[in-house]
N, CA, C and O atoms as a Tinker XYZ file with bonds, in Angstrom:
   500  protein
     1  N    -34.032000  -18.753000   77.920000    73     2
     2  CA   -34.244000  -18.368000   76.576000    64     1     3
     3  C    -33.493000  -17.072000   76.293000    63     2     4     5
     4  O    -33.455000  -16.205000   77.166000    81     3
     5  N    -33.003000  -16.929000   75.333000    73     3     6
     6  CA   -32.358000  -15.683000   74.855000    64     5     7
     7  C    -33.383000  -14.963000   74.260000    63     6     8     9
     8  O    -34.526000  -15.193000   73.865000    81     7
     9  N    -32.345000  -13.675000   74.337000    73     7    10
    10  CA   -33.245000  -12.756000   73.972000    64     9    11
    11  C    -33.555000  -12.672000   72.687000    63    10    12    13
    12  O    -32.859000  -13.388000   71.967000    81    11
    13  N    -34.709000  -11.768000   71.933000    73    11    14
    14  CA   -35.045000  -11.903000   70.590000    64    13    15
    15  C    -33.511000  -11.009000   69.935000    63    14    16    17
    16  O    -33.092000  -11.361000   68.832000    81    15
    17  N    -32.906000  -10.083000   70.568000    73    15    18
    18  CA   -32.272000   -8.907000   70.046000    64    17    19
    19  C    -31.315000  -10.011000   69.674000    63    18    20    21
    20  O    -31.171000   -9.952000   68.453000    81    19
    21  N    -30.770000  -10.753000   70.060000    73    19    22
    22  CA   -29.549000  -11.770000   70.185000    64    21    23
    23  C    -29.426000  -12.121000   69.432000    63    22    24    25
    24  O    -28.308000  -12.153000   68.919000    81    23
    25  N    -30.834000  -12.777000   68.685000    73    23    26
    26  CA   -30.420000  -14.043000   67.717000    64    25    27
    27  C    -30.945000  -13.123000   66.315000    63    26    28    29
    28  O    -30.813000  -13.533000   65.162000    81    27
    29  N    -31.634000  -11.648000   66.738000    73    27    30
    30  CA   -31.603000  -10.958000   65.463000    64    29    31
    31  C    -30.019000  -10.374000   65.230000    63    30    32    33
    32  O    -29.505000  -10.495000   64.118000    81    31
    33  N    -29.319000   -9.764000   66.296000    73    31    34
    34  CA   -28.453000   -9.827000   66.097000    64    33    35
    35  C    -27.048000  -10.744000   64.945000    63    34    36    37
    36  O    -26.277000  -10.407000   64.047000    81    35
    37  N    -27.438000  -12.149000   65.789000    73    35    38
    38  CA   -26.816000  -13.218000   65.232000    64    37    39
    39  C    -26.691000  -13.201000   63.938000    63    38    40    41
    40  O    -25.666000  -13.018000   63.282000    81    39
    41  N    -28.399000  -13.514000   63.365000    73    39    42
    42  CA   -28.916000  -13.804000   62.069000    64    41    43
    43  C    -28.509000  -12.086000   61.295000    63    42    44    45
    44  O    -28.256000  -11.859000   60.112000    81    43
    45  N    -28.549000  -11.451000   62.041000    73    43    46
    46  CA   -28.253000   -9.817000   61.354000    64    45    47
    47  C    -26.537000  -10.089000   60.845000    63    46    48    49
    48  O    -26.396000  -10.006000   59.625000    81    47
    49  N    -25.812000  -10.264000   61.294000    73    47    50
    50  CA   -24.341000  -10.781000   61.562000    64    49    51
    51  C    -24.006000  -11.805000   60.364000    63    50    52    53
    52  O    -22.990000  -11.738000   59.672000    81    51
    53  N    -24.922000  -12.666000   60.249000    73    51    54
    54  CA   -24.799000  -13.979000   59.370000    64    53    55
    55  C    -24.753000  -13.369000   58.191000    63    54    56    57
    56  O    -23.708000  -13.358000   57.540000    81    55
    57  N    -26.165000  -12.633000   57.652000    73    55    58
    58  CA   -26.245000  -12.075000   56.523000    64    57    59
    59  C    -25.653000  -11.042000   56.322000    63    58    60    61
    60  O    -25.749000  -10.784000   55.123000    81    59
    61  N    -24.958000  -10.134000   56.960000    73    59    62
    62  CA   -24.016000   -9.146000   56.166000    64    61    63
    63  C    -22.323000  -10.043000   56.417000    63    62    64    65
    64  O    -21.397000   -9.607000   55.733000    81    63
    65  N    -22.129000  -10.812000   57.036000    73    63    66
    66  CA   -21.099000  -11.575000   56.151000    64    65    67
    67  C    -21.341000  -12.400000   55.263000    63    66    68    69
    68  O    -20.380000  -12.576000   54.514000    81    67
    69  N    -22.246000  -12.995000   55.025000    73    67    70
    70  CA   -22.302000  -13.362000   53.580000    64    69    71
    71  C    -22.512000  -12.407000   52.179000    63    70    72    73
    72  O    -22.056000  -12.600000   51.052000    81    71
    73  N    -23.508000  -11.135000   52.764000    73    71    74
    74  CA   -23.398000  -10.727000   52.000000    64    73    75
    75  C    -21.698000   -9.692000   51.251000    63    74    76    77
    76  O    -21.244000   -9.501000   50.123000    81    75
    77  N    -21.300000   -9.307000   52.636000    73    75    78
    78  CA   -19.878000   -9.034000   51.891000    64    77    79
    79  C    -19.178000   -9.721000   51.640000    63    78    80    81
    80  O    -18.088000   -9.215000   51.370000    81    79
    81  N    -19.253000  -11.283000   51.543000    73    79    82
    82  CA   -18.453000  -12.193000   51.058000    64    81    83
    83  C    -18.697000  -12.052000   49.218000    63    82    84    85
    84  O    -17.807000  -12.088000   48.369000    81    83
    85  N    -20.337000  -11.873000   48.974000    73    83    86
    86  CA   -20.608000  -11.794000   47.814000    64    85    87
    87  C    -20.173000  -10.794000   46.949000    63    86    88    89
    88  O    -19.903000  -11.019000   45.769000    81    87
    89  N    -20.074000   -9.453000   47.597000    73    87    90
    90  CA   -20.171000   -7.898000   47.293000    64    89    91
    91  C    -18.293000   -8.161000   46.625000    63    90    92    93
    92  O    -17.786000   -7.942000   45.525000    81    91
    93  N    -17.733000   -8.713000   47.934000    73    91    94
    94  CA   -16.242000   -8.987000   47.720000    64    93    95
    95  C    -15.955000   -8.497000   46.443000    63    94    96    97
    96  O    -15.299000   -7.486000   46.192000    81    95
    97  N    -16.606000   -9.451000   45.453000    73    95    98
    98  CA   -16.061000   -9.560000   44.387000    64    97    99
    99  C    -16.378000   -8.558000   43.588000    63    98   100   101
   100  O    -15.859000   -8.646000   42.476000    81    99
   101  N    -17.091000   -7.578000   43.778000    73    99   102
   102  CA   -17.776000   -6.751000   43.081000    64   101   103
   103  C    -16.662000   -5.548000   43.366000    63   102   104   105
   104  O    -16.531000   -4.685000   42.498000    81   103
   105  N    -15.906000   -5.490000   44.508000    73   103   106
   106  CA   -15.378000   -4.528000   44.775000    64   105   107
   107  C    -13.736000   -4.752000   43.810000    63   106   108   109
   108  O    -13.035000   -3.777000   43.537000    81   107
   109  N    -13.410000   -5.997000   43.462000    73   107   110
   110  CA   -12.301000   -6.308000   42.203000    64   109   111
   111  C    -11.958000   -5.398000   41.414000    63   110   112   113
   112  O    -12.875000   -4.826000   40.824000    81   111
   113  N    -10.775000   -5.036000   41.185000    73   111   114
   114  CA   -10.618000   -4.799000   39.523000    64   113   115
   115  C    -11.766000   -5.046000   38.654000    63   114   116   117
   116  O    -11.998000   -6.236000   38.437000    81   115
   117  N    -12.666000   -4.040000   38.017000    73   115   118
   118  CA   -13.630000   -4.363000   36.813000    64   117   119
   119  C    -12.890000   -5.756000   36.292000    63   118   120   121
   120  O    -11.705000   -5.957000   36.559000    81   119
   121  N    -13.625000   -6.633000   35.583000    73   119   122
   122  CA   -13.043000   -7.239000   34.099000    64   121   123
   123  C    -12.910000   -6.605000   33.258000    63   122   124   125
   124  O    -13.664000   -5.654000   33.051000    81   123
   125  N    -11.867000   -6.921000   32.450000    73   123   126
   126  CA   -12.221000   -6.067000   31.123000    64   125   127
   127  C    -13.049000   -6.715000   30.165000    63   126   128   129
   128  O    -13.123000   -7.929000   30.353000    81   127
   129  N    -13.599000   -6.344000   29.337000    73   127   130
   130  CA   -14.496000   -6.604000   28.357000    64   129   131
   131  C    -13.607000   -6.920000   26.979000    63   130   132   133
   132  O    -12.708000   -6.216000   26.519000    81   131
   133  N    -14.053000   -8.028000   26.517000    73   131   134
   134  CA   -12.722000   -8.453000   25.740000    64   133   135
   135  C    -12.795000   -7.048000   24.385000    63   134   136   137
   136  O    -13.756000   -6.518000   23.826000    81   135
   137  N    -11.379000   -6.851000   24.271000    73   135   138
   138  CA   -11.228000   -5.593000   23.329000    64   137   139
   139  C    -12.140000   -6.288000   22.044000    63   138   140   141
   140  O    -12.120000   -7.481000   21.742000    81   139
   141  N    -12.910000   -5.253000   21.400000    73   139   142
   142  CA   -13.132000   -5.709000   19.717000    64   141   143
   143  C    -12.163000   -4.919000   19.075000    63   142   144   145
   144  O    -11.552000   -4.079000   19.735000    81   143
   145  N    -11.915000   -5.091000   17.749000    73   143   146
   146  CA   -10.814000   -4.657000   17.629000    64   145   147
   147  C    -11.903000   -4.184000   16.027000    63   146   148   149
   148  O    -12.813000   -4.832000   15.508000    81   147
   149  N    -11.324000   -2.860000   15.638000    73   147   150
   150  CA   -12.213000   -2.247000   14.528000    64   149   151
   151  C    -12.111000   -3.186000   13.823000    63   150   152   153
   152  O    -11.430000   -4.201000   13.968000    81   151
   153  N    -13.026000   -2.778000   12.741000    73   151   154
   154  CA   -13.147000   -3.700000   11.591000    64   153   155
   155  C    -11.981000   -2.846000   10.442000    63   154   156   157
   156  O    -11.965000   -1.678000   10.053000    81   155
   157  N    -11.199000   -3.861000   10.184000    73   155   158
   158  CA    -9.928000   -3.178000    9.094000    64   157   159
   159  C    -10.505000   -2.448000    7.954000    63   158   160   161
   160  O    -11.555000   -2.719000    7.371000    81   159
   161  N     -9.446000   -1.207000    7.639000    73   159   162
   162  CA    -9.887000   -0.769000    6.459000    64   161   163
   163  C     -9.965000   -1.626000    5.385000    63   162   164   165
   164  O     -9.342000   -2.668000    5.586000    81   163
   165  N    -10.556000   -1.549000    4.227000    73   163   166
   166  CA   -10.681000   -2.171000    3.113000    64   165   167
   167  C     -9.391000   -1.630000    2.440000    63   166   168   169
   168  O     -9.310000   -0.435000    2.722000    81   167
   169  N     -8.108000   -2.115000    1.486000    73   167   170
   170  CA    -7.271000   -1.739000    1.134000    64   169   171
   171  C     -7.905000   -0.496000   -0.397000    63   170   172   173
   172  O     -9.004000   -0.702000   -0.911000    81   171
   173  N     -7.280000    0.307000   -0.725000    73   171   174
   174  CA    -7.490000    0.928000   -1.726000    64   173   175
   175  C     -8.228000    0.717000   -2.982000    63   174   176   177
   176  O     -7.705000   -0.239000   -3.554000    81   175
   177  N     -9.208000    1.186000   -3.661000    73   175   178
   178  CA    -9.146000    0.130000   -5.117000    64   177   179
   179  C     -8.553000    0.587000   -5.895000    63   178   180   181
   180  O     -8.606000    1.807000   -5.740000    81   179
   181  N     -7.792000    0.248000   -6.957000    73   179   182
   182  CA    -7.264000    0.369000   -7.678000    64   181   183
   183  C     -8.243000    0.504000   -9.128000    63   182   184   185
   184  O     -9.286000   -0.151000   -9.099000    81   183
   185  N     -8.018000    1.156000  -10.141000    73   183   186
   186  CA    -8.818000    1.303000  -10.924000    64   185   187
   187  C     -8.028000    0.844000  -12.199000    63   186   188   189
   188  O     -6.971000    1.360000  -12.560000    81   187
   189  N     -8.413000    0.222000  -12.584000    73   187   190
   190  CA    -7.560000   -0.270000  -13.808000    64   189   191
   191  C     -8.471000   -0.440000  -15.213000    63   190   192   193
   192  O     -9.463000   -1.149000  -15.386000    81   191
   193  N     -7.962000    0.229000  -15.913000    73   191   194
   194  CA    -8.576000    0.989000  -17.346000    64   193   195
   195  C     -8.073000   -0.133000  -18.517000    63   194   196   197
   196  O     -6.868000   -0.133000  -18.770000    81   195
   197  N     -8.998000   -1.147000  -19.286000    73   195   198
   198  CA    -8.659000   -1.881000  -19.805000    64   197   199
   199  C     -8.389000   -1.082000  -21.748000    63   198   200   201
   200  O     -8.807000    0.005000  -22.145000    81   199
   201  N     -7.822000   -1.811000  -22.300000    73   199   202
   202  CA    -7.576000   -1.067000  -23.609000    64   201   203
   203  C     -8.621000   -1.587000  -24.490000    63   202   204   205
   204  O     -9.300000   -2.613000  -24.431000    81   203
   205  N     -8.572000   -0.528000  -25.398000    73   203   206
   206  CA    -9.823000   -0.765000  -26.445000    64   205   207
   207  C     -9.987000   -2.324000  -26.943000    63   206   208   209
   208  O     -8.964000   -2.978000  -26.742000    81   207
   209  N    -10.812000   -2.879000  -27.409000    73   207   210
   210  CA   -11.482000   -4.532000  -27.692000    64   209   211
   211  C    -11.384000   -4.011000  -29.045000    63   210   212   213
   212  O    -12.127000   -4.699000  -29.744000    81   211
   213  N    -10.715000   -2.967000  -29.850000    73   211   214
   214  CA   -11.351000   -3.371000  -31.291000    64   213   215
   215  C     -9.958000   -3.525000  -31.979000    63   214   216   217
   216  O     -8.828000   -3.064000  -31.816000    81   215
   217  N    -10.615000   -4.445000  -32.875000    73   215   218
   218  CA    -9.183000   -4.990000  -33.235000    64   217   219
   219  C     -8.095000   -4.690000  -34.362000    63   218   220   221
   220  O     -8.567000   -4.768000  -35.497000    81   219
   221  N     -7.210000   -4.477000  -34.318000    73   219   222
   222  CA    -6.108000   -3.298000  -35.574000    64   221   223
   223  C     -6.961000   -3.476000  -36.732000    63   222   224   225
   224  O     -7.767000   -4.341000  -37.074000    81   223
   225  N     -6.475000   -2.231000  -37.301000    73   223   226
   226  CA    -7.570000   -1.538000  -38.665000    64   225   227
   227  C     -6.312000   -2.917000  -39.670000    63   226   228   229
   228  O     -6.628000   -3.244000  -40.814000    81   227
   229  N     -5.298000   -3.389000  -39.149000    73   227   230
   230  CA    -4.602000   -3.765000  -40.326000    64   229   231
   231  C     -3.168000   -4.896000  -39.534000    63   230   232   233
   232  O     -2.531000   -4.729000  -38.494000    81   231
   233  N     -3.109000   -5.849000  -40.433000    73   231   234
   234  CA    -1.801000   -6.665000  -40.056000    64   233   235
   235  C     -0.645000   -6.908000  -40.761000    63   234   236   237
   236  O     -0.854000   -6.886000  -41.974000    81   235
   237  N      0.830000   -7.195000  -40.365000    73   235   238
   238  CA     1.798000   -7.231000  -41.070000    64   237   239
   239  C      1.629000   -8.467000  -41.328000    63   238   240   241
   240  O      1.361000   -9.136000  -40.330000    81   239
   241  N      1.726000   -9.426000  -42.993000    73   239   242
   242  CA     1.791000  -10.617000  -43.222000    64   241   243
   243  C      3.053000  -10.785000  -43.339000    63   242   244   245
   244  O      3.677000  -11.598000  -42.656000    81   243
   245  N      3.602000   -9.990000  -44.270000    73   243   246
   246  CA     4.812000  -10.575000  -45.254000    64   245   247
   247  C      5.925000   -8.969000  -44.894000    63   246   248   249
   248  O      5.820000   -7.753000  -45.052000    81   247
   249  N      6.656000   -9.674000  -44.498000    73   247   250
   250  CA     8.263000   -8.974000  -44.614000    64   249   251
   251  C      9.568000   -9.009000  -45.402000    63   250   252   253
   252  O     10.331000   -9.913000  -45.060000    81   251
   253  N      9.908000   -8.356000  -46.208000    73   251   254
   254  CA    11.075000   -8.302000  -46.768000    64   253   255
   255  C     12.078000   -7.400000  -46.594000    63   254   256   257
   256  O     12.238000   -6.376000  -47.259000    81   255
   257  N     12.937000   -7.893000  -45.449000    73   255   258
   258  CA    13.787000   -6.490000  -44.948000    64   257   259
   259  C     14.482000   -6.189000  -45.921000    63   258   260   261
   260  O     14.392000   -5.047000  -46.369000    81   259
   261  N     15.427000   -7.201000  -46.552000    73   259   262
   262  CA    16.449000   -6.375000  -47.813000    64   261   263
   263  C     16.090000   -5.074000  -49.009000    63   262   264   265
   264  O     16.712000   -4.155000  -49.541000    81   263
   265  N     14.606000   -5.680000  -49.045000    73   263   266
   266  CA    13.803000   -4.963000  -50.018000    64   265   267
   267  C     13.574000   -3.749000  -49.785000    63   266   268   269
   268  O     13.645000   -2.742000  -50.489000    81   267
   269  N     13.091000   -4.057000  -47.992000    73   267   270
   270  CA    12.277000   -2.530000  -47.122000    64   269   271
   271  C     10.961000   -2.486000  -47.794000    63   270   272   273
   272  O     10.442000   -1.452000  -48.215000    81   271
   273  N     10.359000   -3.895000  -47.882000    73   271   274
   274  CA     8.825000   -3.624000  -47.936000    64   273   275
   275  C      8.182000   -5.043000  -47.551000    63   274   276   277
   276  O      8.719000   -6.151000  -47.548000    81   275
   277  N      6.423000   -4.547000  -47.116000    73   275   278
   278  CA     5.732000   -5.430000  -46.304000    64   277   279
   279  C      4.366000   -5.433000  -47.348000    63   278   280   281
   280  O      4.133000   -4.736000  -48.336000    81   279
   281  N      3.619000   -6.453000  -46.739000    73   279   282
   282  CA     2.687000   -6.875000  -47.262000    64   281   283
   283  C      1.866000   -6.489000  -46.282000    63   282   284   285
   284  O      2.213000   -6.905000  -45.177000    81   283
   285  N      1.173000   -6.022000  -46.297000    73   283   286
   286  CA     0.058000   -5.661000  -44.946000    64   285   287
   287  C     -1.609000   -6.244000  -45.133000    63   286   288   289
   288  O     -2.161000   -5.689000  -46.083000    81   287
   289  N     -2.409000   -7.160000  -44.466000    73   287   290
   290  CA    -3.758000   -7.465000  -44.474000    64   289   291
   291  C     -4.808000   -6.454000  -43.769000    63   290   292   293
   292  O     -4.778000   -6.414000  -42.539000    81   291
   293  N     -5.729000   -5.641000  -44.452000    73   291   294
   294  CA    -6.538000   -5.231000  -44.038000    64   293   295
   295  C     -7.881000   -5.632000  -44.042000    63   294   296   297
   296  O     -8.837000   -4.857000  -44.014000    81   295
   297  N     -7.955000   -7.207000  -44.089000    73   295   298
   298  CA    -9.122000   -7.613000  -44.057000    64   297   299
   299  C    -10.353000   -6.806000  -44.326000    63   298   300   301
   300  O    -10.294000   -5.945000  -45.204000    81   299
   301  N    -11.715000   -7.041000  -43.506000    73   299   302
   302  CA   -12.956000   -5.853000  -43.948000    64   301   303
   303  C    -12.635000   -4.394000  -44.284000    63   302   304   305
   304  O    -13.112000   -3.685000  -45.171000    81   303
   305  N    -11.492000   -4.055000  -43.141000    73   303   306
   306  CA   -11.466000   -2.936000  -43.195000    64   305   307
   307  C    -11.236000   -1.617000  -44.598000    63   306   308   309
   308  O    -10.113000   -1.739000  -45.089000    81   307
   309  N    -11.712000   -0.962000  -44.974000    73   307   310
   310  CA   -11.162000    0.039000  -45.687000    64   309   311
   311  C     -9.642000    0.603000  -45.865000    63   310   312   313
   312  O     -9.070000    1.410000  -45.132000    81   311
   313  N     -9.106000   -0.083000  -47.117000    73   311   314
   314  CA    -8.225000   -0.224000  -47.493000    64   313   315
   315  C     -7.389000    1.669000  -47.326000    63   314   316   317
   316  O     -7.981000    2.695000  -46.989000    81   315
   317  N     -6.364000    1.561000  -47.588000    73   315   318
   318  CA    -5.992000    3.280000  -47.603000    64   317   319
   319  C     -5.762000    3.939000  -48.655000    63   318   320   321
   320  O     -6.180000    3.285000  -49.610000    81   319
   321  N     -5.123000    5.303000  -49.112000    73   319   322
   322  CA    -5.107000    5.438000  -50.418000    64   321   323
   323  C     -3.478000    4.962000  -50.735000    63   322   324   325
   324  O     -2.697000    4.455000  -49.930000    81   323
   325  N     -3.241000    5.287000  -52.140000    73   323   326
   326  CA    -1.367000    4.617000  -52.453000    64   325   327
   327  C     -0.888000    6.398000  -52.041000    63   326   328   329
   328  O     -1.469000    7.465000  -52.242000    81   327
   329  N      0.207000    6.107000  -51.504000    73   327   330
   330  CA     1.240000    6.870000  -51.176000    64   329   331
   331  C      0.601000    7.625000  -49.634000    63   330   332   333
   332  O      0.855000    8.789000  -49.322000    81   331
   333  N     -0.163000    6.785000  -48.892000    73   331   334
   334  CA    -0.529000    7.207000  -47.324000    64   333   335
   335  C      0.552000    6.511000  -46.590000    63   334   336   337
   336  O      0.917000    5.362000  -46.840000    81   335
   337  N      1.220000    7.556000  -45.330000    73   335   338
   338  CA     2.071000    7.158000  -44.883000    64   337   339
   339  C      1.323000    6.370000  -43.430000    63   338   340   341
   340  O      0.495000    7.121000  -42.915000    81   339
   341  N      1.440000    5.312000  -42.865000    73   339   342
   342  CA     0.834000    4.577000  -41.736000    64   341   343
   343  C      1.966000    4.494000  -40.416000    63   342   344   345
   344  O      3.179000    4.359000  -40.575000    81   343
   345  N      1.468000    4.576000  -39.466000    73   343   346
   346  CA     2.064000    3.919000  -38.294000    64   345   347
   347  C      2.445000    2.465000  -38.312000    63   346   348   349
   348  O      1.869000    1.647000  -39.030000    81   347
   349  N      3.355000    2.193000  -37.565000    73   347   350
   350  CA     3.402000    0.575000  -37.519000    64   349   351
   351  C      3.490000    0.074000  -35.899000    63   350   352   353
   352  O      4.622000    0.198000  -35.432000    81   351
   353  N      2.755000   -0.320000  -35.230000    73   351   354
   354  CA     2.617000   -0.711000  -33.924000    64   353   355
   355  C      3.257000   -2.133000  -33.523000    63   354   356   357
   356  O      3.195000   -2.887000  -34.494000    81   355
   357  N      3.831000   -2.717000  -32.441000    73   355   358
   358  CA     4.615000   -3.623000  -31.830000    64   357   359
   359  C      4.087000   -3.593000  -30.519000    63   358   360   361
   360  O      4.851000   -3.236000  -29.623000    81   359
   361  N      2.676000   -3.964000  -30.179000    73   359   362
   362  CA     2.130000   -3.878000  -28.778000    64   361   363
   363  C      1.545000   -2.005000  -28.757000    63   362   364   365
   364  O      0.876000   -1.301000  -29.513000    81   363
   365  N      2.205000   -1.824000  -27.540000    73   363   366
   366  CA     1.533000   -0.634000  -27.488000    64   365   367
   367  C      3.064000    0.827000  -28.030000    63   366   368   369
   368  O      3.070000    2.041000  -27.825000    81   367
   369  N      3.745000    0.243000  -28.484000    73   367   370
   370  CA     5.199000    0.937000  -28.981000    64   369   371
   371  C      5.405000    0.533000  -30.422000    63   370   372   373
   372  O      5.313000   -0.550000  -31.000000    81   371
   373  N      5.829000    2.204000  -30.958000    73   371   374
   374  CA     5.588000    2.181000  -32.238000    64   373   375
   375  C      6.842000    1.666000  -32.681000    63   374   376   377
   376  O      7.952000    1.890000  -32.198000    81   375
   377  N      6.442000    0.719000  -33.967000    73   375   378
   378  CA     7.985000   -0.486000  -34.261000    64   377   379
   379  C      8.403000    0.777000  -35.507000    63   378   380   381
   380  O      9.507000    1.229000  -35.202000    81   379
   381  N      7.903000    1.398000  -36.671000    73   379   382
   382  CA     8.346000    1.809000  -37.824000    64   381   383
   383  C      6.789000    2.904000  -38.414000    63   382   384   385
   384  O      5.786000    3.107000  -37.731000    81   383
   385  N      7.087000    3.518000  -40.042000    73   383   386
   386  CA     5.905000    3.990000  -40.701000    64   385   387
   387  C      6.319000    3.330000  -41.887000    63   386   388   389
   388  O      7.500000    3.201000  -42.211000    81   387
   389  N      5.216000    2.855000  -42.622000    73   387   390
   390  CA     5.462000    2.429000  -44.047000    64   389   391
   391  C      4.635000    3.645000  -45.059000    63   390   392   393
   392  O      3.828000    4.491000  -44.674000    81   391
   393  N      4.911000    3.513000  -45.823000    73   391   394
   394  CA     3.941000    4.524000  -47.211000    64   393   395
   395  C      3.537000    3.554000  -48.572000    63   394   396   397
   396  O      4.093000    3.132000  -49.586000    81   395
   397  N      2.347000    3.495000  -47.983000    73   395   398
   398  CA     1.144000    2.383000  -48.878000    64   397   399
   399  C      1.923000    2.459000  -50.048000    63   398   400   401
   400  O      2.784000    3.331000  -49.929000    81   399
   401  N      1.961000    1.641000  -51.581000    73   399   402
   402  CA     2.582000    1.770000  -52.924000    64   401   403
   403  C      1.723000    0.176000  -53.257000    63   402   404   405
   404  O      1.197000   -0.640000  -52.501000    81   403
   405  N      1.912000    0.236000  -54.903000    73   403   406
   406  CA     1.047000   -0.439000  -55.627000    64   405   407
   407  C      2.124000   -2.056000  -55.654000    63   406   408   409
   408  O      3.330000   -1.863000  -55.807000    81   407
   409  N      1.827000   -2.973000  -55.564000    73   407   410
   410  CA     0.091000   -3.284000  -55.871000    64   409   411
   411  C     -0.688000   -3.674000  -54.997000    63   410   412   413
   412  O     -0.139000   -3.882000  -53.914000    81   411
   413  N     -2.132000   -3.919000  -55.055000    73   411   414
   414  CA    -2.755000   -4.747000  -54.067000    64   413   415
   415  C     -3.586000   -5.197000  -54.659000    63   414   416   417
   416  O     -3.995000   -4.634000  -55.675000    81   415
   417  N     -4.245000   -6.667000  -54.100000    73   415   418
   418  CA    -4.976000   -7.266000  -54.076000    64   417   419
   419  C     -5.995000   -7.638000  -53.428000    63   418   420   421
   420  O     -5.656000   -8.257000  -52.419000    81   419
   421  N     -7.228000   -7.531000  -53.563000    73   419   422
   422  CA    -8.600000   -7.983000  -52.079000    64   421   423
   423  C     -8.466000   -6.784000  -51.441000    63   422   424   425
   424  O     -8.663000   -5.661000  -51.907000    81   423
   425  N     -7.948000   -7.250000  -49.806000    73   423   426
   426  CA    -7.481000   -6.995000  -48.497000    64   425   427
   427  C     -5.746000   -7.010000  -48.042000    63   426   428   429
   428  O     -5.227000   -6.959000  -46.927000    81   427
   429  N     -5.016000   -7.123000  -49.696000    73   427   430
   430  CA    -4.072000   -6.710000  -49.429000    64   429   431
   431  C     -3.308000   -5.862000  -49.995000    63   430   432   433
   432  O     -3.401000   -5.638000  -51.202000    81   431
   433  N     -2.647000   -5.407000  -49.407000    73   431   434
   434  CA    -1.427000   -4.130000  -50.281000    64   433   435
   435  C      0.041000   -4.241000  -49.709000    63   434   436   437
   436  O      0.344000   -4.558000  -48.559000    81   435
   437  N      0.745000   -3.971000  -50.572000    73   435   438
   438  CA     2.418000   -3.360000  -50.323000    64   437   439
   439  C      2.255000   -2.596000  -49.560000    63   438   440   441
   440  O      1.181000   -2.232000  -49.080000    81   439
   441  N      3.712000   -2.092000  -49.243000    73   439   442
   442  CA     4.384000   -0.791000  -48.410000    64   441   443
   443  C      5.852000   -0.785000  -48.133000    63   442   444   445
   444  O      6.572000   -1.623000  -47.591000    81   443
   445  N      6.114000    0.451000  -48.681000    73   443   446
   446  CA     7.517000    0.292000  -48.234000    64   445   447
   447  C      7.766000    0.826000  -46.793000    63   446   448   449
   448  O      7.023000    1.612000  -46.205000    81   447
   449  N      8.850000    0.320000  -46.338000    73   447   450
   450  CA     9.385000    0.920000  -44.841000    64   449   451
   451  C     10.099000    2.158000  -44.942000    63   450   452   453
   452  O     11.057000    2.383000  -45.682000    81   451
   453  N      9.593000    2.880000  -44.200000    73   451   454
   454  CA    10.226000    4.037000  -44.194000    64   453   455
   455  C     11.114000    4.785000  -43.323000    63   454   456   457
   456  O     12.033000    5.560000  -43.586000    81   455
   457  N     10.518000    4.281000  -41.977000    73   455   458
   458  CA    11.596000    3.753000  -40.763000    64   457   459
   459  C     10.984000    2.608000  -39.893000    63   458   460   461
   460  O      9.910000    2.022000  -40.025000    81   459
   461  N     11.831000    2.479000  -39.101000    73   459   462
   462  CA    11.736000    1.456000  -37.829000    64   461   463
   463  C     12.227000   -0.278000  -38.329000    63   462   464   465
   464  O     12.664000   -0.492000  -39.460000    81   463
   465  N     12.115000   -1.032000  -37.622000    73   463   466
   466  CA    11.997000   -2.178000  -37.954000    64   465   467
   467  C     10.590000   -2.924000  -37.676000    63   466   468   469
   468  O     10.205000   -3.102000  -36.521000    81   467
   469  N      9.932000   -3.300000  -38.665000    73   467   470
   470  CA     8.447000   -3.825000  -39.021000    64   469   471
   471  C      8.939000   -5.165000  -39.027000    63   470   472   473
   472  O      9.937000   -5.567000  -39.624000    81   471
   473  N      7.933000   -6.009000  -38.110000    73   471   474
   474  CA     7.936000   -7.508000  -38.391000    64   473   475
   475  C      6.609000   -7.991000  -38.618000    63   474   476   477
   476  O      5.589000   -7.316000  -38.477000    81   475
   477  N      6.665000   -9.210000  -38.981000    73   475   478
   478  CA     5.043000  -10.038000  -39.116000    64   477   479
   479  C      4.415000  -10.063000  -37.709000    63   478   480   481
   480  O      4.944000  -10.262000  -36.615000    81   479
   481  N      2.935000   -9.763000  -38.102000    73   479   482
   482  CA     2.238000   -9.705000  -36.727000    64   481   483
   483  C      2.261000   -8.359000  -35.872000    63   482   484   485
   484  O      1.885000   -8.253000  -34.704000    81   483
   485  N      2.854000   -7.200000  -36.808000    73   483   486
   486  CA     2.374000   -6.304000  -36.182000    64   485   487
   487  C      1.634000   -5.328000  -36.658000    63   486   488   489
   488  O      2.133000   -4.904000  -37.700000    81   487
   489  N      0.787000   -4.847000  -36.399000    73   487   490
   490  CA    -0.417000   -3.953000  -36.148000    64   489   491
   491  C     -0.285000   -2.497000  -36.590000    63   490   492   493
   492  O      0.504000   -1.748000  -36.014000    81   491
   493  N     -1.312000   -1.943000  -37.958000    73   491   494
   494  CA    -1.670000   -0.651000  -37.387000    64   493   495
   495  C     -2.766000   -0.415000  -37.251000    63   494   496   497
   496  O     -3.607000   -1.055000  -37.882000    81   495
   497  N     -3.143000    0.648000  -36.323000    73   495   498
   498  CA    -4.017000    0.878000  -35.710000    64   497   499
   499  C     -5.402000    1.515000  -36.411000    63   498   500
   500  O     -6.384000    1.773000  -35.715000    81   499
């Protein structure tokens, strides 16, 4: 019979090579941990300022360039006095000024041009 030391030995032997078979791997290069990657900035906001909703105090109907005068609709609005000189708008760029003159009717009145070039459909303010 062998001795007890022997086969503790043995069995002592067994388990620390297995166990550094296990450890092995522990002693590796770490893994890496898969990168997260930040969460992206949000791009800038932009602020964008919409233009007034109310709608021209007045419209060009009627044009007569040879003449150098317009017919202008001021619907509800409050008509102007005769001989007020007005802006004349083309979007947000001023097309001409007219100076109110007689006659009118309702919601409408003359004007002569005084500069610019005024067409139908455009606006004063």
């Amino acid at each position: 019979m062998k001795p007890i030391t022997s086969h503790f030995s043995a069995g002592l032997a067994s388990v620390a090579c297995v166990v550094s078979l296990f450890c092995s791997g522990c002693g590796a290069a770490p893994k890496s941990m898969p990168s997260v990657a930040p969460a992206p900035t949000p791009p800038a906001r932009t602020v964008v300022v919409p233009e007034p909703l109310t709608p021209p105090a007045a419209v060009v109907r009627f044009v007569n360039a040879e003449s150098r005068f317009v017919v202008i609709d001021f619907g509800p609005n409050r008509l102007p006095g005769m001989g007020d000189e007005l802006v004349v708008m083309r979007g947000t760029t001023k097309a001409g000024k007219v100076r109110i003159t007689p006659p009118s009717r309702g919601s409408l009145v003359t004007a002569d041009i005084l500069e610019g070039t005024v067409a139908v459909g455009d606006t004063l303010p």
